[in-house]
C-alpha positions as a printed Julia matrix, in Angstrom:
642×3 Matrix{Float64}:
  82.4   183.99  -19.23
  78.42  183.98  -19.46
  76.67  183.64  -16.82
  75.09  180.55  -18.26
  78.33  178.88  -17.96
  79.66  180.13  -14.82
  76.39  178.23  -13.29
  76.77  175.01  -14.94
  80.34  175.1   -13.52
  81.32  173.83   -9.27
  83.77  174.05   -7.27
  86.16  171.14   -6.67
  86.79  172.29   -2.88
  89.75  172.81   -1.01
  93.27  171.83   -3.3
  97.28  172.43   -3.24
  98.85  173.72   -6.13
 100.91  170.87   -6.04
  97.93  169.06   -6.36
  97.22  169.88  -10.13
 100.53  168.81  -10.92
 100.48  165.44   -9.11
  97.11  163.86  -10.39
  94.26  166.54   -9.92
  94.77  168.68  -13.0
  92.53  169.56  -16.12
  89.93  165.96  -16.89
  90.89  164.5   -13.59
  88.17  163.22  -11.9
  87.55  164.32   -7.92
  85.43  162.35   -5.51
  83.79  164.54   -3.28
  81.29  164.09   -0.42
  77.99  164.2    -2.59
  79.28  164.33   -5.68
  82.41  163.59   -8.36
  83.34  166.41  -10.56
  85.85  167.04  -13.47
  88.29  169.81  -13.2
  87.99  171.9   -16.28
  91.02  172.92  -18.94
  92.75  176.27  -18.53
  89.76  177.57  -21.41
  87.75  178.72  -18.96
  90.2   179.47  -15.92
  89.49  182.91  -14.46
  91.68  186.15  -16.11
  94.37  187.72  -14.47
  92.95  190.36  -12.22
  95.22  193.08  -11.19
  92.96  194.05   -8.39
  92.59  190.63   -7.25
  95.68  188.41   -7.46
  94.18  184.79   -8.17
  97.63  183.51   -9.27
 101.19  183.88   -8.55
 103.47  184.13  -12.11
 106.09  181.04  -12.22
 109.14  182.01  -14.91
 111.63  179.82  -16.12
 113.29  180.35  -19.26
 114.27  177.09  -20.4
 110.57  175.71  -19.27
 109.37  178.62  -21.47
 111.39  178.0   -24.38
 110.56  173.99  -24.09
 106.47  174.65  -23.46
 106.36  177.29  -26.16
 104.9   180.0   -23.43
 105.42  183.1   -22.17
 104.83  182.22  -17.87
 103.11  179.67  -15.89
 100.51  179.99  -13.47
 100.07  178.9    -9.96
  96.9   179.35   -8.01
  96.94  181.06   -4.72
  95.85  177.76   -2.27
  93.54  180.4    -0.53
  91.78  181.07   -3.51
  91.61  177.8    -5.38
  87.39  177.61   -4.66
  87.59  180.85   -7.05
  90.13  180.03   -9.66
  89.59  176.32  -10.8
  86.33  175.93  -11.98
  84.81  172.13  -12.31
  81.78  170.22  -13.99
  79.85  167.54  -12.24
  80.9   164.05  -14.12
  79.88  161.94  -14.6
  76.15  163.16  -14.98
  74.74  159.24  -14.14
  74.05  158.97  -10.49
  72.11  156.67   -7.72
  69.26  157.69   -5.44
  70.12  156.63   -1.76
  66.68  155.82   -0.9
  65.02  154.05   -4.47
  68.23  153.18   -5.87
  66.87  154.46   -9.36
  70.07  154.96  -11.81
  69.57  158.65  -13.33
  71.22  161.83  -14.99
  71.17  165.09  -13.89
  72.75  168.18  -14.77
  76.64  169.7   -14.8
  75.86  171.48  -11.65
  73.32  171.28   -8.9
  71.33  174.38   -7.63
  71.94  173.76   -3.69
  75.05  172.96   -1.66
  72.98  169.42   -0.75
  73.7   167.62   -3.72
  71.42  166.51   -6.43
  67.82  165.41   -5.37
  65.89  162.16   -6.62
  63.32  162.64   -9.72
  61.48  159.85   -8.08
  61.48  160.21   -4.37
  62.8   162.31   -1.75
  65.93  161.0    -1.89
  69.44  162.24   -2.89
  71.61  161.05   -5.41
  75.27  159.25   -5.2
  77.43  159.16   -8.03
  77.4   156.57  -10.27
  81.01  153.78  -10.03
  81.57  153.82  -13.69
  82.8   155.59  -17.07
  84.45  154.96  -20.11
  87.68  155.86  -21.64
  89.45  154.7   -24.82
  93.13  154.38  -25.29
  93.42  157.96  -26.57
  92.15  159.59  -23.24
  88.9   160.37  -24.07
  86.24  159.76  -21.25
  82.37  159.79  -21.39
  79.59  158.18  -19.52
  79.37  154.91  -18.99
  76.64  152.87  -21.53
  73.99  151.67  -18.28
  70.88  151.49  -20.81
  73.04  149.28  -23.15
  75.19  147.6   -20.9
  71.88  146.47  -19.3
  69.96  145.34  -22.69
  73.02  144.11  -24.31
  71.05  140.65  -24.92
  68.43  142.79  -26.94
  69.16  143.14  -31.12
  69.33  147.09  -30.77
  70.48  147.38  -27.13
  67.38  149.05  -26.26
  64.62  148.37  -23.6
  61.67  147.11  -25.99
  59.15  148.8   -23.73
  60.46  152.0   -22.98
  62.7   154.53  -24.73
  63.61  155.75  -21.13
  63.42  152.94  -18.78
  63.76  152.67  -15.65
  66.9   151.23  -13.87
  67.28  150.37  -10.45
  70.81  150.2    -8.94
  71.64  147.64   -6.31
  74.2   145.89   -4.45
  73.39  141.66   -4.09
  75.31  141.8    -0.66
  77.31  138.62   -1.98
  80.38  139.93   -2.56
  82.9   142.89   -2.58
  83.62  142.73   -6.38
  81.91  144.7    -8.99
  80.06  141.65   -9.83
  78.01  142.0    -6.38
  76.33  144.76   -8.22
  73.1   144.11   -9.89
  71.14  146.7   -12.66
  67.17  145.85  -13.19
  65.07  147.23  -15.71
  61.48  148.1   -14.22
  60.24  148.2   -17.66
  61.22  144.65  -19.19
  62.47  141.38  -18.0
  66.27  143.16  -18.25
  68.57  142.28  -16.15
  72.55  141.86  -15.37
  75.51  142.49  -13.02
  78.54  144.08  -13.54
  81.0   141.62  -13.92
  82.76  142.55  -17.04
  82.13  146.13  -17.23
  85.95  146.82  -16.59
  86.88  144.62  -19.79
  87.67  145.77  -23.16
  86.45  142.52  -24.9
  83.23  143.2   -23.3
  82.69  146.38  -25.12
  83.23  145.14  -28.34
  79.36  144.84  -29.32
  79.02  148.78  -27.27
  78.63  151.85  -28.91
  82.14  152.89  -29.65
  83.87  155.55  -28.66
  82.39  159.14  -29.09
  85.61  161.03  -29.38
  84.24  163.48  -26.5
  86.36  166.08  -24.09
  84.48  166.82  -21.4
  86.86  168.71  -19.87
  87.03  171.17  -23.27
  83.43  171.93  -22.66
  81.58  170.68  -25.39
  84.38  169.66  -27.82
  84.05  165.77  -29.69
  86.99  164.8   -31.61
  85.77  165.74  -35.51
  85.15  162.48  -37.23
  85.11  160.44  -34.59
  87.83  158.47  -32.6
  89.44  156.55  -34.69
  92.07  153.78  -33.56
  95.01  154.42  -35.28
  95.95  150.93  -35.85
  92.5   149.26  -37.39
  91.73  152.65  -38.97
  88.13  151.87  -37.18
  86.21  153.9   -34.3
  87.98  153.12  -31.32
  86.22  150.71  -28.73
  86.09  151.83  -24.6
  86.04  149.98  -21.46
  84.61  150.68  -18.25
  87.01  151.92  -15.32
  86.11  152.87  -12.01
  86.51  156.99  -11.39
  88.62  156.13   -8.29
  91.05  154.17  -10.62
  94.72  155.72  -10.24
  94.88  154.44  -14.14
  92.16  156.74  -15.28
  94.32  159.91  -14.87
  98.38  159.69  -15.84
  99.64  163.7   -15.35
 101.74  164.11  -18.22
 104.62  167.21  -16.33
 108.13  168.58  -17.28
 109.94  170.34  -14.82
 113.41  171.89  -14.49
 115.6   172.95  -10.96
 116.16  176.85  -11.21
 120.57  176.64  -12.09
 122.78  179.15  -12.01
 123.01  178.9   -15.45
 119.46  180.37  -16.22
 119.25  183.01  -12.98
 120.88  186.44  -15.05
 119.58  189.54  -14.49
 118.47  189.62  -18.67
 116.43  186.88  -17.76
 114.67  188.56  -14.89
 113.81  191.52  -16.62
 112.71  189.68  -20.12
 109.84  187.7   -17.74
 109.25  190.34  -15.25
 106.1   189.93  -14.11
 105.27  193.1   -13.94
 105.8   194.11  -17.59
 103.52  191.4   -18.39
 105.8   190.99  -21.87
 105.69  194.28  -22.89
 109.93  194.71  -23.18
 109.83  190.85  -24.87
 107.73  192.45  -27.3
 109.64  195.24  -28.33
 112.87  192.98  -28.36
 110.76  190.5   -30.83
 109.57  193.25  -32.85
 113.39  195.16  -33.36
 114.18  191.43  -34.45
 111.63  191.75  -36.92
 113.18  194.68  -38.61
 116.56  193.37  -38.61
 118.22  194.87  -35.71
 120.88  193.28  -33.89
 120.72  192.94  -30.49
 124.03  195.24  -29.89
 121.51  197.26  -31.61
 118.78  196.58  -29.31
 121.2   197.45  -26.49
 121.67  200.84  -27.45
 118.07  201.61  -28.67
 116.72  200.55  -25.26
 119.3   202.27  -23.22
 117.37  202.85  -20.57
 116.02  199.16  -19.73
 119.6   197.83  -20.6
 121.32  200.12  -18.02
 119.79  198.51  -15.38
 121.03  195.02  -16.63
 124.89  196.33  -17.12
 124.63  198.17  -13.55
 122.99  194.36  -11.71
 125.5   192.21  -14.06
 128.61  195.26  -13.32
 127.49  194.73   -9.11
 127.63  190.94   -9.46
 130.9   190.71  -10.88
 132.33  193.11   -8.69
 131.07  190.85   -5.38
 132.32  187.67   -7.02
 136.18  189.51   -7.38
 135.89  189.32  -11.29
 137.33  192.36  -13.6
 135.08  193.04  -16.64
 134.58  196.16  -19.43
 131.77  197.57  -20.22
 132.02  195.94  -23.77
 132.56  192.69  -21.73
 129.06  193.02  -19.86
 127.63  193.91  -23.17
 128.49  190.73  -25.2
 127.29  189.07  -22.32
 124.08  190.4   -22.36
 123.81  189.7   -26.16
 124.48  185.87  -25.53
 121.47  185.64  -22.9
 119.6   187.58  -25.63
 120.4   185.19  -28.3
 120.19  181.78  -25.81
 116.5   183.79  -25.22
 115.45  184.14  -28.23
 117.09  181.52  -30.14
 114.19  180.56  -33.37
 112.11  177.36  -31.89
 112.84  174.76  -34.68
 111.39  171.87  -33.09
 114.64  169.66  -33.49
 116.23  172.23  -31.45
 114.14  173.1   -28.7
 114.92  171.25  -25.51
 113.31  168.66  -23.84
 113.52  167.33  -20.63
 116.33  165.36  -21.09
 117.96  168.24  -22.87
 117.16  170.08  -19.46
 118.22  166.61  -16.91
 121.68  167.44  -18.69
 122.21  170.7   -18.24
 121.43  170.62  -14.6
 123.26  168.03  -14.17
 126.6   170.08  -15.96
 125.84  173.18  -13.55
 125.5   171.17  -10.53
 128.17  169.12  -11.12
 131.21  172.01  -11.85
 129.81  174.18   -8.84
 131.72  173.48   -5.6
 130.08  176.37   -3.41
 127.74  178.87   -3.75
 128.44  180.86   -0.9
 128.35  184.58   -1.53
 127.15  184.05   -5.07
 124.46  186.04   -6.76
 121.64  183.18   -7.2
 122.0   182.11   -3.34
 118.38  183.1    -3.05
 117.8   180.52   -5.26
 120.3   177.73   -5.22
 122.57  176.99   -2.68
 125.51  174.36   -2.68
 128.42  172.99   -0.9
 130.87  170.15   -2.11
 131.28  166.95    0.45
 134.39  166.03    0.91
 134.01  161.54    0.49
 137.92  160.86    0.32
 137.53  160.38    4.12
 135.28  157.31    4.06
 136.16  154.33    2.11
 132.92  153.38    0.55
 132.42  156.66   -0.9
 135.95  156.87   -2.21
 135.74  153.33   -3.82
 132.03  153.74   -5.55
 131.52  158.08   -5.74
 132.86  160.71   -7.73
 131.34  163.37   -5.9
 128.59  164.1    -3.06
 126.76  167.53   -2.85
 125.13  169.41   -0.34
 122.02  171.51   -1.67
 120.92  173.47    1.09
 118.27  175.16   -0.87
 116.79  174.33   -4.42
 113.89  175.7    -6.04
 112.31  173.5    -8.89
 109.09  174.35  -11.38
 106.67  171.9   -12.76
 104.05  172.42  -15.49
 101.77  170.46  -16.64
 100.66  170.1   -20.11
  98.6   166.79  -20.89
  97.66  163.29  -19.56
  97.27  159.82  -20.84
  94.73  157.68  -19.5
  94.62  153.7   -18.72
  98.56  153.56  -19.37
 101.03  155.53  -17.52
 103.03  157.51  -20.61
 106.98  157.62  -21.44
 107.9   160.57  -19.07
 110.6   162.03  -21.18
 108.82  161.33  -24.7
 105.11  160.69  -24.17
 103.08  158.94  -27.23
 101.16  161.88  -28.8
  98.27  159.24  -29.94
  97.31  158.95  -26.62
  97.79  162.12  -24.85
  95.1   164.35  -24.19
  95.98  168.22  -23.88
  93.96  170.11  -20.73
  93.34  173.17  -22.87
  92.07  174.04  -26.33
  94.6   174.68  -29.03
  92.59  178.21  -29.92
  92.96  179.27  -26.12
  96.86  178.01  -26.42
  97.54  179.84  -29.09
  96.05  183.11  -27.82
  97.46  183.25  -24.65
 100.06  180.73  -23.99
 100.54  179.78  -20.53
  99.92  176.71  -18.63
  99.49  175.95  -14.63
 102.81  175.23  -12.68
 103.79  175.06   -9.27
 106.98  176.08   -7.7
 108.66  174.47   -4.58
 111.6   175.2    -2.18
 113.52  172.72   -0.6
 116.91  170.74    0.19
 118.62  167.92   -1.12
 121.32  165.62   -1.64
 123.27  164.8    -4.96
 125.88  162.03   -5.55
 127.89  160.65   -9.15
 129.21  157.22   -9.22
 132.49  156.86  -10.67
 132.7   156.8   -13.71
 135.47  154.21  -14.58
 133.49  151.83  -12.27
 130.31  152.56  -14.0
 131.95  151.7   -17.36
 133.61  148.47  -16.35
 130.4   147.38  -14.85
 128.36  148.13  -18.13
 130.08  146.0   -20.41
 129.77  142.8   -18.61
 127.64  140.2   -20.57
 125.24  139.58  -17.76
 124.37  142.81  -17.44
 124.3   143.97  -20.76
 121.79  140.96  -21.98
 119.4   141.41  -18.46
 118.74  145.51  -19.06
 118.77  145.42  -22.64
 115.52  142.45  -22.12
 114.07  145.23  -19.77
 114.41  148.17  -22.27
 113.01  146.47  -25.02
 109.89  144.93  -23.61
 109.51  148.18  -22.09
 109.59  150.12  -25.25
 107.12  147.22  -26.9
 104.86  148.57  -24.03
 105.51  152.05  -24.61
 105.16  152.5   -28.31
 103.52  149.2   -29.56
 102.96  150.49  -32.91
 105.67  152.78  -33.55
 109.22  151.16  -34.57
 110.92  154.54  -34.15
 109.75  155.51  -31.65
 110.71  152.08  -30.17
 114.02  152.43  -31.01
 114.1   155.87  -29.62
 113.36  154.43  -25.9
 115.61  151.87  -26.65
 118.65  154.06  -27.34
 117.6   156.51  -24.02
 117.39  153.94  -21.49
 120.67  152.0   -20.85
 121.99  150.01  -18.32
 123.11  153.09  -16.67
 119.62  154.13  -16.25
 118.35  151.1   -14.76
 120.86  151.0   -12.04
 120.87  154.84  -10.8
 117.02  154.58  -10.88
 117.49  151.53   -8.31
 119.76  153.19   -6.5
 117.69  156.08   -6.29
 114.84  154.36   -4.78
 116.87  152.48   -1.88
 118.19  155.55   -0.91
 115.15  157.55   -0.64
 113.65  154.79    1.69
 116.77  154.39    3.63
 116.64  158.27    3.69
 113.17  158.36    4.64
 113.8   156.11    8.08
 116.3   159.06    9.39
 115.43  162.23    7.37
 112.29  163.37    9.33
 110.51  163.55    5.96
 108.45  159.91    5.21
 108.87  158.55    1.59
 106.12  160.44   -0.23
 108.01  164.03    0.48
 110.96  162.91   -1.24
 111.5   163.14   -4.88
 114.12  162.37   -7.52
 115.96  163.07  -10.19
 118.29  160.86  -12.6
 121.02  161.88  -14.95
 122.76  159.92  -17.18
 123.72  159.55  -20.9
 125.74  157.09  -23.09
 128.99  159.13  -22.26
 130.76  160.45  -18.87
 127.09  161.92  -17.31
 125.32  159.93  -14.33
 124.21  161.48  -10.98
 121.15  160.96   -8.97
 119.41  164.54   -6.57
 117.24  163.15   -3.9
 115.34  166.27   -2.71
 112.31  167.56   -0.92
 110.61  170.74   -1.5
 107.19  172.35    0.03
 105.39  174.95   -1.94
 104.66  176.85    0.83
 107.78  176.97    3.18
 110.65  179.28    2.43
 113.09  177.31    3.93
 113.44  173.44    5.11
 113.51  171.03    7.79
 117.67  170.43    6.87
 117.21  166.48    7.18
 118.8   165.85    3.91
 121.34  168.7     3.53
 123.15  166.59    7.26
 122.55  163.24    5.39
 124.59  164.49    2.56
 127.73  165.08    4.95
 130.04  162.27    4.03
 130.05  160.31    6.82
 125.97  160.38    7.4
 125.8   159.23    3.64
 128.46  156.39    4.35
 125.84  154.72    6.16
 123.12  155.69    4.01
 124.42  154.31    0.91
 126.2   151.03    3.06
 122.02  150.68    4.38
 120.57  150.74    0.93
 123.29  148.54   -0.7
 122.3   145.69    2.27
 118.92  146.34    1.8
 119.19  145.25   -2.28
 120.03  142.28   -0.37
 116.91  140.84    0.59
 113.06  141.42    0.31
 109.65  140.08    2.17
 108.87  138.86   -1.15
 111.85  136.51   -1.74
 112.54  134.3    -2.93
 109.67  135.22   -5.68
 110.85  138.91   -6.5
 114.85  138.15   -6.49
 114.55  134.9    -8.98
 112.89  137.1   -11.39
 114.67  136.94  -14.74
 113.24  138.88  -17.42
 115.5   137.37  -19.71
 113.98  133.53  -19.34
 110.58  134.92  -18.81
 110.25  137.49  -21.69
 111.6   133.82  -23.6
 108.84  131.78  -22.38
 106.3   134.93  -22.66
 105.13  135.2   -19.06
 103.78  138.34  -16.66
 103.67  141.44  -18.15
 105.78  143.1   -15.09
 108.66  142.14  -17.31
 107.86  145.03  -19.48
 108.33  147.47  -16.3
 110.76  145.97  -14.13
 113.12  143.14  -13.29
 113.29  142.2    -9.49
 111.74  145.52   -7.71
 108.11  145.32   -5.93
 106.22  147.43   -3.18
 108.58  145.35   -0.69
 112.13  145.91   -2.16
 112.21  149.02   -4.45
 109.01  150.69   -5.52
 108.5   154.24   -3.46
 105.07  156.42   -3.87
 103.44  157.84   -7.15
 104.86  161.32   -6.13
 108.52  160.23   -5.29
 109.19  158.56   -8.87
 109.75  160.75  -12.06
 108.97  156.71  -13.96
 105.8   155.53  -12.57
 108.09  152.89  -10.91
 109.22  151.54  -14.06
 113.04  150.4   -15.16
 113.98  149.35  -11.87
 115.99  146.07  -11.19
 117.34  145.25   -7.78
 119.48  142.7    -9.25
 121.57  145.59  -10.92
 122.69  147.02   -6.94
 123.01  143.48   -5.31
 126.36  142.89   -4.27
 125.54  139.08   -4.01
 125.1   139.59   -7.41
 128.25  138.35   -9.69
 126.84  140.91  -11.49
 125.99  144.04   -9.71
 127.32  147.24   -9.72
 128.35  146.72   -5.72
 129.58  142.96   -5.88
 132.73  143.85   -4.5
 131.2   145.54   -1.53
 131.29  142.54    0.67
């Protein structure tokens, strides 16, 4: 990196790993004390430096195969001043003392902030930007939004007027703020400036990246609908809509902890024995080939895989251990044909099919990794009548990367909309290096299937079936407004299944919260479920930085703690502050008569009843219906609890 660059860049101060994941990654914007800046893409990230670790390797092999990378990176917290560069944005800013609106550059040259051009003042950041639909972000239109009245939005005295900045001291809205031009009669508040309609007669939108340095969209932004450059609107930089982190993560399963594994993405080798595996592939070798060629680096796997076996009681030959290895090899290197490669609903399911055929993992090889123990529920009647089986997870270790982010509308976790998803590196530096930032966390948690012959009944009654399939489809109109098949695709995924573990989910983790030592925003979740025999929900916590955990959940997953877990949450579906307003919702008669669009995220469910924090929900709080749990409910899952 020149020198040239490395000065126009800041840093974004103090951050978690975790933090890049959970709304602070590449084109996020940070308030800081004197300044806001934008956190750059992985372009212009620091190397690896063998002399001076500024990241810790993450490896999954699933996550790799699904990203289309060879690792992930996660920054060392110490170190994160060093590693994650930033750009001051947006460039507009306020003097303190005149209140002059002006721009100054991508980086200022003391640690006191930016000084005045005007006075001896320094300068704030300025409130506003402007995005369009398809994530792009630049500065917000002041000179035009301020002349708008005048035929070429231009000051007709000046071609660089002077603006002063002030608030009226009327109000608390955006409206209480007032721009003056000291060079013409101009002047104007900024009610509006957050409203699409407004921006109509703006300059439209100029396609630009900042966070890819200097890269504008060729031709333009387009809007994919009109065929005509896209318009913006104004949004706040302390807006939680004006960054959605777009993440796929996967729990590290016995199924992808093998020895092959381990060696293929040591990090150490940095790739090198990948390589020469890819490359023997080339020249159409088998891998019982490759095996004997490499004898050397495959001895160590037989001798780890022989050891294993050996603990676990199990009798195998040598040609046994072999054709083992050569299945990891293919499952490893299996061609990426995009139909094929997994997604993350490809990887919910097969978590959910280790996790759920694993009864204990004492004295198993991956204990390091994943530990488990099997409840036993027939002892307490609730559980027996409503769960197929509760699990103890003692320690779990799951990896996130992140790989884009939507702006203005949270995106369709599983299959985001590709018009409006903005990537937080450069295709070119993709291509070259392929990796992406991550963060891996250790923790604990708790995981629990309904029965299935219960579940079944329940999803065929009318009621039901009419009430979720209302919530799915406005939902999917939401989603994917202009796609039909992509429509239909959300429609298929989401079910009534869906709706009700993702209710469930939520009541538990805030009756869990009240008993677990850990508050709602330390608990996360994870749902699976399918049109067939899968459903099962993992409440867990994890911590980046602890090896082990505070064991809150793993005791609320013994059988007779969760008894009065799940009998709290199914009471608490009962009632809500907001009643009788949030339980008489029915998106059915409302999406008839066209009201509220809350009916395209949820049915009854509000900050009272069911929605938990930002970092606790894998949905942005969408698809949730208490109605669905309510045992009052002629309806719900539970109405024979009472």
């Amino acid at each position: 990196m020149s020198e040239e660059k490395r000065a126009s860049q800041i840093s974004p101060g103090d951050m978690r790993p975790s933090q890049l994941i959970q709304g602070f990654g590449p084109g996020s914007i940070i308030s800081m004390e004197r300044d806001a800046v934008m956190i750059l893409g992985c372009q212009v990230w620091p190397k690896k430096d063998p002399e001076n670790k500024r990241y810790e390797i993450l490896n999954h092999p699933l996550l790799a195969k699904v990203l289309n990378v060879t690792h992930l990176r996660m920054p060392f917290s110490r170190d994160n001043a060093r590693v994650i560069p930033a750009i001051s944005f947006p460039q507009w800013g306020v003097c303190k003392k005149c209140k002059i609106l002006q721009k100054h550059d991508r980086a200022p040259k003391t640690k006191f902030g930016f000084p005045c051009e005007h006075c001896d003042g320094k300068l704030i950041h300025a409130r506003l930007v402007v995005i369009c639909e398809r994530g792009h972000i630049d500065e917000f239109p002041w000179e035009e939004w301020l002349h708008k009245n005048s035929p070429d939005k231009k000051c007709p005295k000046s071609k660089s007027p002077k603006m002063r900045f002030y608030a009226q001291e009327k109000s608390s809205g955006l409206g209480d703020y007032a721009i003056k031009c000291l060079n013409c009669p101009a002047w104007t508040t900024l009610t509006g400036s957050v409203d699409k309609k407004r921006f109509y007669e703006m300059p439209p939108c100029s396609g630009r990246s900042p966070w890819l340095g200097d890269h504008i969209e060729k031709g333009g932004c387009i809007d994919p609908k009109t065929k005509q450059p896209s318009t913006v609107r104004g949004i706040q930089i302390r807006a939680p809509s004006l960054y959605y982190p777009i993440t796929i993560s996967a729990i590290k399963i016995p199924q992808w902890t093998h020895p092959v594994f381990d060696r293929l993405l040591d990090e150490n080798d940095e790739g090198r024995f990948t390589t020469l595996i890819r490359e023997s592939r080339k020249n159409n070798l088998g891998y019982s080939q490759i095996i004997d060629i490499f004898r050397t680096d495959f001895q160590e796997i037989e001798n780890i895989l022989s050891e294993q076996k050996k603990n676990d009681g199990i009798e195998i030959s040598d040609e046994q251990i072999k054709k083992e290895i050569v299945e990891k090899l293919e499952q490893f290197f299996a061609d990426k044909v995009d139909d094929d490669v997994p997604d993350q609903i490809e990887i919910l399911n097969q978590e959910f099919d280790d996790i759920q055929s694993i009864q204990n993992t004492k004295g198993k090889r991956y204990e390091n990794e994943f530990q488990l123990q099997t409840s036993d529920i027939m002892g307490q009647e609730i559980l027996k009548k409503y769960l197929s089986s509760l699990k103890q997870i003692s320690r779990i270790t799951s990896i996130s990367a992140l790989y884009g982010f939507t702006r203005s509308e949270p995106p369709d976790p599983l299959s985001p909309n590709e018009d409006k998803m903005r990537y937080i590196t450069t295709s070119t530096h993709f291509h070259d290096h392929k990796w992406l930032p991550g963060v891996q966390n250790v923790g604990e948690g708790a995981f629990f299937s309904l029965k299935l012959d219960e579940l079944e009944k329940w999803e065929i009654l009318d009621d039901v079936k009419k009430r979720c399939k209302t919530i799915v489809e406005s939902f999917a109109a939401f989603a994917q407004p202009r796609d039909e098949k992509k429509r239909k695709e959300i429609e298929e995924r989401y079910n009534e299944r869906f709706i009700l573990l993702h209710t469930l989910s939520h009541l538990i983790i805030k009756s869990m919260a009240r008993v677990a030592g850990y508050n709602e925003a330390s608990l996360k979740e994870r749902i699976y479920w399918d049109n067939d025999e899968r459903n099962g929900i993992l409440i867990y916590a994890s911590s980046g930085t602890s090896e082990g955990s505070l064991g809150g959940l793993v005791r609320l997953a013994r059988s007779d703690e969760f008894a009065r877990i799940l009998n709290d949450s199914i009471k608490k579906s009962l009632r809500c502050s907001r009643d009788p307003i949030c339980g008489e919702t029915d998106p059915v008669s409302d999406k008839a008569r066209g009201l509220g669009r809350s009916i395209k995220l949820t049915g009854s469910a509000c900050h009272s009843c069911c929605i938990v924090p930002e970092t606790s929900c894998a949905f942005f709080n969408q698809l949730l219906d208490r109605w669905t749990v309510n045992p009052n409910s002629k309806s719900g899952f539970f109405r024979n609890f009472i």
